[in-house]
N, C-alpha and C positions, 0 to 999 in steps of 0.2 A: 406211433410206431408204424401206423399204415402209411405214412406220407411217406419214410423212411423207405421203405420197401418200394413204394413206386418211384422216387425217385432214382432209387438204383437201377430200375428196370428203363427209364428214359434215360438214363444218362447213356447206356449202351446200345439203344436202339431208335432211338428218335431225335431228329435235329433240333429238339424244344428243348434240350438238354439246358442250357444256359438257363435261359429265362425260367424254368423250373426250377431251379440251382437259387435264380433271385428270389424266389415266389419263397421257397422256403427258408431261407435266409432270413428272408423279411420277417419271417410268422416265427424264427427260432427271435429273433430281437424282442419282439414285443411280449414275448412267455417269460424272458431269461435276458436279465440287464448284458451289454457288452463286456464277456469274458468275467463276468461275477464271479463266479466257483473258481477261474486259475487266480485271478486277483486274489482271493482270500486264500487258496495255499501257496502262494508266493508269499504273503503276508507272515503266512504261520513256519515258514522255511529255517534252518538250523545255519546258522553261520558257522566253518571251520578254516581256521588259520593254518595255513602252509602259505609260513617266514612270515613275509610282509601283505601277502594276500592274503583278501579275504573270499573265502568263496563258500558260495552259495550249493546246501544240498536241499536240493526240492525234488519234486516226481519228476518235474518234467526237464531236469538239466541231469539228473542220476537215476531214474527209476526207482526211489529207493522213495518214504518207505512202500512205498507201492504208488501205482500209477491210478486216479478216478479217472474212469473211461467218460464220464461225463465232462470231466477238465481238460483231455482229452480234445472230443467232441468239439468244445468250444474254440480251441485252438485251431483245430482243420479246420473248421468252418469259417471264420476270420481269414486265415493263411487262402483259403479258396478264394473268401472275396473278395481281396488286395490284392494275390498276385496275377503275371501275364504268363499266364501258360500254352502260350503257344511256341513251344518249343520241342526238342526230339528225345532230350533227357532230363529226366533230375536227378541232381545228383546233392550226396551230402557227406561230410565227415561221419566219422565214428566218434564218439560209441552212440548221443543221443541225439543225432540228425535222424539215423533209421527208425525210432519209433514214428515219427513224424514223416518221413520223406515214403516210408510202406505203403499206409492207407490212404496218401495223398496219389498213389501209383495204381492203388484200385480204383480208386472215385475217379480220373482223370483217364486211365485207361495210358500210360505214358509211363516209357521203363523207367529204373532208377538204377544208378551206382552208389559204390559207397567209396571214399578216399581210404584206405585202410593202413594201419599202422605197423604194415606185413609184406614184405615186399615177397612177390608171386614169381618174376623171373619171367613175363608174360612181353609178348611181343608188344611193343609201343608202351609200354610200363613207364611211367612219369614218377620222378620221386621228388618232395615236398617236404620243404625244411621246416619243420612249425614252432614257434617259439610263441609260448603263452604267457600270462601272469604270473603261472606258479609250475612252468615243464618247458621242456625241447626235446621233442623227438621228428623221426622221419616220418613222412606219410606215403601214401604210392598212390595213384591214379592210375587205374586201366579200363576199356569199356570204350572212352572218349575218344572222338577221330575229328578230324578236322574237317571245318564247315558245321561242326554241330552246335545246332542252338540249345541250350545247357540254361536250366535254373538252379540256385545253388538255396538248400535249404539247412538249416542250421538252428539249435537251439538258442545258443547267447551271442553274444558279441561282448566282450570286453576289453585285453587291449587291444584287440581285431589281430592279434598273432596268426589263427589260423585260417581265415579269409581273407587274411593279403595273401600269405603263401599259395591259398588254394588261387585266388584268382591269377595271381602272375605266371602259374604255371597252365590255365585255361588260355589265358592269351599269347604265350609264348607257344601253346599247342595251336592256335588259329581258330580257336573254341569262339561262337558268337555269345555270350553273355546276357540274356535273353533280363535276368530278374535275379534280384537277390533276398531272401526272405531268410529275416531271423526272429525267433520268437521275443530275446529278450534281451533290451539294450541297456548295460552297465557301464560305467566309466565313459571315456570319451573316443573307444575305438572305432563306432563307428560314424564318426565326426571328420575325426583323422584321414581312417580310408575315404572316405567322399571326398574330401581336401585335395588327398594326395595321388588317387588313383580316378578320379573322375568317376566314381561307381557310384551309382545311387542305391542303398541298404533300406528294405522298406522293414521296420519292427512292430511289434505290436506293442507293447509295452516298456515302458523304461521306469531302472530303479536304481537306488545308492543304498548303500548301508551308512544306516547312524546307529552310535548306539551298540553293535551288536544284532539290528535287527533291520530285514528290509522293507525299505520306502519304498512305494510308489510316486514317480512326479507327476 
């Protein structure tokens, strides 16, 4: 807990931020196997059908049934160590980007947006067609201006429905594209988007359902 404490107090005042960031990283590995606790409740997750999809409810794709701050934890701390965050924004869909894209906005000191499924009526307002596995609605982008380096943070990726839409309308804004981080890669969508948009998606985990229940590969 004291490591904790000091390293939040470097990260906002000392340029040794980084390499403390490693120092303890390193020391959270050797306590605590690579993402243990989210692997085992992804493991234990509820599979429900809407039509032909299947989809997954876990904490950290629904909040539901409740969120471990320790499974949590392990996921920002990962998401810190892979991505490039030198950029102006992050930004994420709704509804379960925001638990994740929040405390990644404290640790990092770097604002965030959210794509919301509301359109505002807001000056430079972007609206975003999103078509998923198992929905289609509108999304709206606002916050975002041109010339901005932008990372895009997000819980899954499945058929990549709303990470193409969200990125085609970053680049048609003149958005720079800094980093794309999703927590959790199913099906092949984001195989597809790198294919077909030249975007590189970094995930931490990837799974399929068999069975009724989810795999890790």
């Amino acid at each position: 807990m004291l490591l904790r404490v000091v390293f939040q107090d470097d990260l906002r005042r000392t340029p040794q931020a980084k390499s403390t960031r490693q120092c303890l990283l390193s020391e959270h590995r050797i306590t605590a196997p690579m993402l243990d606790r989210f692997k085992r409740s992804l493991e234990s997750s509820r599979i429900v059908r809407m039509g032909a999809y299947e989809y997954i409810v876990s904490p950290l794709t629904d909040g539901i049934p409740q969120v471990d701050p320790a499974v949590l934890r392990e996921v920002l701390d990962r998401i810190l160590e892979i991505g490039d965050f030198k950029c102006d924004l992050l930004l994420a869909p709704e509804a379960m980007g925001i638990p994740l894209v929040a405390p990644l906005s404290l640790e990092l000191g770097i604002p965030f947006t959210v794509v919301r499924e509301r359109r505002y009526g807001l000056a430079q307002e972007v609206s975003v067609e999103q078509v998923t596995g198992y929905s289609k609605c509108e999304m709206f982008i606002n916050g975002v201006g041109e010339g901005k380096r932008v990372v895009i943070v997000d819980d899954i990726v499945s058929t990549g429905g709303t990470l193409e839409a969200v990125i085609k309308a970053l680049r048609s804004m003149r958005v720079q594209l800094v980093d794309v981080i999703v927590v959790i890669e199913k099906g092949g969508g984001r195989e597809r988007l790198e294919n077909e948009m030249g975007v590189h998606i970094k995930t931490l985990v990837r799974i399929e359902i068999k069975e009724g229940k989810v795999v890790l590969i």
